[in-house]
Every structure is written in C-alpha cells, then in structure tokens.
N, C-alpha and C positions, 0 to 999 in steps of 0.2 A: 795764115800769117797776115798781119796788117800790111800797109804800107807802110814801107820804111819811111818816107817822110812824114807819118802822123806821130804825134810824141804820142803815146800811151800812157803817161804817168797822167795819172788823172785826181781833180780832189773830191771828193764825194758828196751828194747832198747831206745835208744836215740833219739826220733821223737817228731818233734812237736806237734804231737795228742796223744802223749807216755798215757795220762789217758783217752781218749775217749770211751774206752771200757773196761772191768770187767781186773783187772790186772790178773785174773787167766787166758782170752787168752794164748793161743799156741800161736798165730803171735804175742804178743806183750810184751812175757817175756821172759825171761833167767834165767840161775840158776847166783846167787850170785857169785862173786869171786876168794870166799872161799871153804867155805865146803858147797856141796850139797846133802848131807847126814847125818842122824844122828846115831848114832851105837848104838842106841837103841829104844825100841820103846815109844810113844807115847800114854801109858795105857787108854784104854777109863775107866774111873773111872768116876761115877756118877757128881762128883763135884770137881772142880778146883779152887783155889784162886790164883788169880796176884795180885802182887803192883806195881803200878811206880810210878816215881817222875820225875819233871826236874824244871829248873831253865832258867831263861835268864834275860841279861841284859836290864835294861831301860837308857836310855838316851834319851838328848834334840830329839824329830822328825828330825831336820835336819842332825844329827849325824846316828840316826838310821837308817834313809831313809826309814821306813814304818812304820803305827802306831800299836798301840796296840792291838791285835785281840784276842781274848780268847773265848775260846769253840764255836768258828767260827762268832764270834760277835764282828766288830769292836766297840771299847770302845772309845764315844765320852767323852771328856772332859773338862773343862774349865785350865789354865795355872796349872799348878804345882809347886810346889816348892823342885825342884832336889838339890841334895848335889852336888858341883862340887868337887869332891876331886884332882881332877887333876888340878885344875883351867886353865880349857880350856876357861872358858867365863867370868868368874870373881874371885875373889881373892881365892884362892887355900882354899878348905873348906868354901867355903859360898855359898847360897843359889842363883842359879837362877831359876827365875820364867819361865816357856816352858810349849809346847806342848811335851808328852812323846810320843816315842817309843819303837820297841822290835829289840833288835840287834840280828840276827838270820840268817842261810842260807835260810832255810824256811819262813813262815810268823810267825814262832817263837811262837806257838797256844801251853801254856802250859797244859792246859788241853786236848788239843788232844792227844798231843805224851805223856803225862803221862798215858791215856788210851791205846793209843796203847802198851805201853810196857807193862802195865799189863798183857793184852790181850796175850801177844811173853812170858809173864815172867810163865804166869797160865799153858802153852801149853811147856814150857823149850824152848823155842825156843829163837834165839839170838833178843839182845835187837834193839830199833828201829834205834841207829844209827850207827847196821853193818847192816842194812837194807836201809836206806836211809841215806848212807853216807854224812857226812856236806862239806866234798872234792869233790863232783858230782856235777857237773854243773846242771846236770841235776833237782837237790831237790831248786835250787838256784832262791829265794822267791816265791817256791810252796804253795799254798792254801793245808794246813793240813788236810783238808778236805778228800783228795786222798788220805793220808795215814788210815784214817779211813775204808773208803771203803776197802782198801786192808786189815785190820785186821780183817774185818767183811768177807773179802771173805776166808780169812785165818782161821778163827773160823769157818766157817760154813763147810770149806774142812774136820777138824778136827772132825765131826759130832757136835760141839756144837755152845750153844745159850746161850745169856746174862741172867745170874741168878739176878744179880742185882750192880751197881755201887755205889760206892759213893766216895765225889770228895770233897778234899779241898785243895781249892787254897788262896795264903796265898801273901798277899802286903798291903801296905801303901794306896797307894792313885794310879792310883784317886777310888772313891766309885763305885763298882759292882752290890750292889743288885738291881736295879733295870732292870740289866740286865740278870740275874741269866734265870728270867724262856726262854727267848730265844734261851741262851745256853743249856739248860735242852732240850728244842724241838727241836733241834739241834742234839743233843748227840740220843735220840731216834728217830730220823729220819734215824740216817747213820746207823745204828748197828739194825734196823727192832725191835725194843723193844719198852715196855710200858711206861708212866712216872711213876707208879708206881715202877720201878724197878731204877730207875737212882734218885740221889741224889745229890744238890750242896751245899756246905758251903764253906764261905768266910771270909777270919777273917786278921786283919793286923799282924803287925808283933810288935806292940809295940812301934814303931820307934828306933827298936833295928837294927845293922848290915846292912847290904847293901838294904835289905827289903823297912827297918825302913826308908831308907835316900833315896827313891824311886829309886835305882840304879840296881833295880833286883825287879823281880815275881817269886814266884815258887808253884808248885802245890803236891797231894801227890793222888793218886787214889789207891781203892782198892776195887776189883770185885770181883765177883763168876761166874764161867762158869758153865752151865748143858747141858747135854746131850740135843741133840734136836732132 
C-alpha cells in the first residue's frame, strides 16, 4: 500500500499506448500538475462513502460528433425528438427529430466519471476533472473505461474494495432499461466486484429543464468503500 499522504491519482505521459498498461506504472506516469501531496493523512477507517454526479450535453449526432455511451454501452436508438432552443436546424424552440449524442472531451460516459468521483470523493482525493483535465488533449474522446481502471487501481493502492454502488441516472429519452444489465456487467468487470453489490436505476426527468427537452443526461452515484 502507498503512503497515505502521497495522492496517487496521477496524469500520464503523453504516448500513444499512454493506457496499455496498469496506470499505476513507473514508466507510464507522472505526478499531477498541482499538488503531489496531501497534508494529511488518509485514515484507513473500516468504511468510506462517495458521491458524484455529472451532467453532459445531448445534441443532434452530427453536432456531437460521437454517440451516446453510458456505463460503457453504446445506446442505440431510433430518431429523437430534441428541443432546438438555439434554432440551429429549425425554428428557434421547435422540435427536430435526430439521432442524439454526447457533447464531451471524453466519450462523455456519465455513469463512469460519476463513479469515478465517488470513488476520489470517499478517499478526499481531488475530483475527476483535476484528474483528467477536459483541456488535455490527451483525455480528448477517451473510452471512460480507462478512467475506471485507474480509480480501481487508485482504490486498491488505498487498501480498499467496492462495498457496494448504486447509480441513478436521470434523461428523457431515448429508453435504457433494456440496456441497464450490460452496463451493470460492465460496472463489475472494471472495479473486480460482484453484481450483488452494484445497482442501476434510471428514471426521466419529467420533460422538465434541459433533461426533459433531451438537451442533457446526468447521473448521481453513491458508494461505500471497505477495507480489502
């Protein structure tokens, strides 16, 4: 186990193999920017709770330029019916019909990086994007995937293991549940845990606010860490 006073979120050199190997490599990291230490310690305390949240924009696919990916599972779907508020494609607040996507520097995976920050939030450690800067070329449409691995290699430096998640992510359209337990086996794949312990729910948003007018997704997670 590290020291509890060294941060371990670390950002990577800049190579095109940059996640080929465990981000906790020697040859393949670097300390953060910022601060590479923290002035206090790290209590190992039997049990831990994080929350995160994040949010991203949807817009037409051709605007987004990638589609919808959520808990590592692209979301296929048939047209949607988007709020244009800007009236970029027809009359200023009326509906056009598209293909959605996620406007993001990453591949915009709100249930990932809402876990990840739980994950940095349980452990006080800085949140995920003084970790993966959205100004880094390098994060620039990453599979969030890699960020997961790196909060699971980051949990486990810390002596701990996923106590248990649960995850609600919160949109309009288009419809999830049929894709829920993919991202569930997903979620316990990267992070070496059970399905027993991971949890998803999905719920709209009423067609209230930017949600409601499929112009955004957002998610809320909340975990327990245990000693492992």
């Amino acid at each position: 186990m590290m020291n509890n006073r060294l941060l371990c979120t670390f950002a990577l050199i800049a190579t095109s193999d940059a996640f080929s190997q465990p981000l906790s490599s020697p040859r393949q990291v670097v300390a953060l920017k910022s601060a590479t230490m923290l002035d206090y310690d790290v209590e190992p305390v039997p049990i831990r709770i994080g929350h995160g949240f994040d949010i991203h924009r949807m817009s037409p696919l051709e605007q987004a330029g990638q589609p919808v990916v959520i808990g590592g599972v692209t979301i296929t779907h048939k047209d949607q019916k988007w709020m244009d508020v800007e009236g970029k494609y027809v009359e200023k607040g009326g509906i056009y019909e598209c293909q959605l996507g996620v406007e993001a520097h990453s591949d915009g995976d709100v249930i990932y990086h809402s876990v990840v920050d739980a994950i940095f939030g349980a452990l006080t450690l800085p949140d995920i994007g003084q970790v993966f800067q959205d100004t880094d070329p390098r994060w620039k449409g990453c599979d969030s995937s890699k960020f997961m691995e790196h909060a699971y290699e980051v949990m486990s430096n810390y002596g701990y293991k996923i106590g248990n998640i649960d995850v609600t992510l919160i949109l309009e359209r288009p419809k999830v549940a049929s894709f829920k337990p993919a991202m569930k086996d997903n979620i316990v794949e990267l992070l070496r845990t059970t399905p027993g312990r991971v949890n998803i729910k999905a719920r709209t948003h009423e067609k209230m606010d930017s949600v409601g007018e499929l112009r955004s997704l957002s998610c809320h997670v909340v975990l327990t860490l245990e000693r492992a």
